[in-house]
N, C-alpha and C positions, 0 to 999 in steps of 0.2 A: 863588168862594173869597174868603176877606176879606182886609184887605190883610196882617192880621197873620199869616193862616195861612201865605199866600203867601211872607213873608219867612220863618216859621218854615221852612218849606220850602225857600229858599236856604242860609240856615243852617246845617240838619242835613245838605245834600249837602256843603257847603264843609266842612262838620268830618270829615264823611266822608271827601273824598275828600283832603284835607290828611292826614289817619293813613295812609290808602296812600301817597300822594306820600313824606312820611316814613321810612315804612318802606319804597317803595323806593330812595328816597336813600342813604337811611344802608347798604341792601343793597348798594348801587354802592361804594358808598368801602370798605365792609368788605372785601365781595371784592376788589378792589384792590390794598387792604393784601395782605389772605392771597396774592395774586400778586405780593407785592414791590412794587407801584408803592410812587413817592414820597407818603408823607402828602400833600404839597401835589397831587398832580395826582389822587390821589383824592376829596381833597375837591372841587378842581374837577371831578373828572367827576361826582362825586354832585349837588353842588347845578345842573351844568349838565342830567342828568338830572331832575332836579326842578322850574327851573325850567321844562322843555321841558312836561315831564308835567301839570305844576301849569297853565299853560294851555292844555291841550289838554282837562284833563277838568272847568276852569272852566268853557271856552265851549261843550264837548259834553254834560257831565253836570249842573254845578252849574247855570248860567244856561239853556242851551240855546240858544246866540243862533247868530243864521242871520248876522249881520255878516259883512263881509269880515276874510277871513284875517290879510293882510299889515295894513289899519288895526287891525286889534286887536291884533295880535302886537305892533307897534310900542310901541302906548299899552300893553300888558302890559308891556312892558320899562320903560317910564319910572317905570310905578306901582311897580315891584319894585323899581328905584333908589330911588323916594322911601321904600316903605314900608322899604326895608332902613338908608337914611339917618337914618329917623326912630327904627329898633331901634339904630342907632350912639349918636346924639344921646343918646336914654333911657338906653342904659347907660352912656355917660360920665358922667352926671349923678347916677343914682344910686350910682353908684362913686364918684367923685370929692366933690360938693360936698353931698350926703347920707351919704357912706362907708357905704353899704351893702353885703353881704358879695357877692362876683363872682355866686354859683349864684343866692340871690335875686333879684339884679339882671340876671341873663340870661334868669331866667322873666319877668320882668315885661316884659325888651326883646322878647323873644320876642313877649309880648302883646301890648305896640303892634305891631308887625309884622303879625299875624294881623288884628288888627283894622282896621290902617290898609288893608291887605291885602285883605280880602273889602269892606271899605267903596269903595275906588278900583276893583275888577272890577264892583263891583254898578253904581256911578253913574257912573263914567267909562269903563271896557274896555269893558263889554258891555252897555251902554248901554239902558235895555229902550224897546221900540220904542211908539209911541203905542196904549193900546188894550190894553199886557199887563201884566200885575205882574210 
């Protein structure tokens, strides 16, 4: 397979499995809500549901990686601080010293996210081993 098919192929699982991960996220905090929890601990239990989900079906479905558990969980958490730090950074920026309107400038933070996102699982969490694409 060529290298490019092969990345097209990381790709389409990470888009894939990020719309599940999503939709069960936002499933978790809604039902939440409808049971009364606090907005705040809905949203924490959705995004902590998401992140749990989001690597678990990175390193079994999108990559496939046989890596150890706990090293990659670890380097998945620090990527997820960075990539979430760098969706912070973007949308301060375009809010602030471009004054672009909040919705635009939450899809584009979003975007770095996703992107910083599947770029730090692909070459740093789940590192592919010598010999695979």
């Amino acid at each position: 397979m060529s290298r490019w098919r092969a990345e097209a192929a990381y790709i389409g699982r990470y888009v894939g499995a990020g719309g599940l991960n999503t939709l069960i996220g936002f499933g978790v905090i809604f039902l939440l809500l409808w049971l009364n929890a606090s907005p705040f601990w809905a949203n924490v239990s959705g995004y902590g549901v998401g992140l749990a989900l989001g690597f678990f079906t990175s390193k079994k479905l999108v990559f496939r990686s046989e890596g150890h558990l706990t090293r990659e969980g670890i380097r998945y958490l620090f990527a997820f601080a960075g990539a979430f730090l760098l969706n912070l950074l973007v949308l301060q920026v375009l809010i602030g010293p471009y004054g672009m309107s909040v919705v635009p400038a939450q899809v584009v933070a979003s975007g770095s996210y996703t992107v910083a996102m599947y770029l730090l699982s692909r070459y740093v969490v789940f590192r592919p081993r010598a010999g695979r694409p």
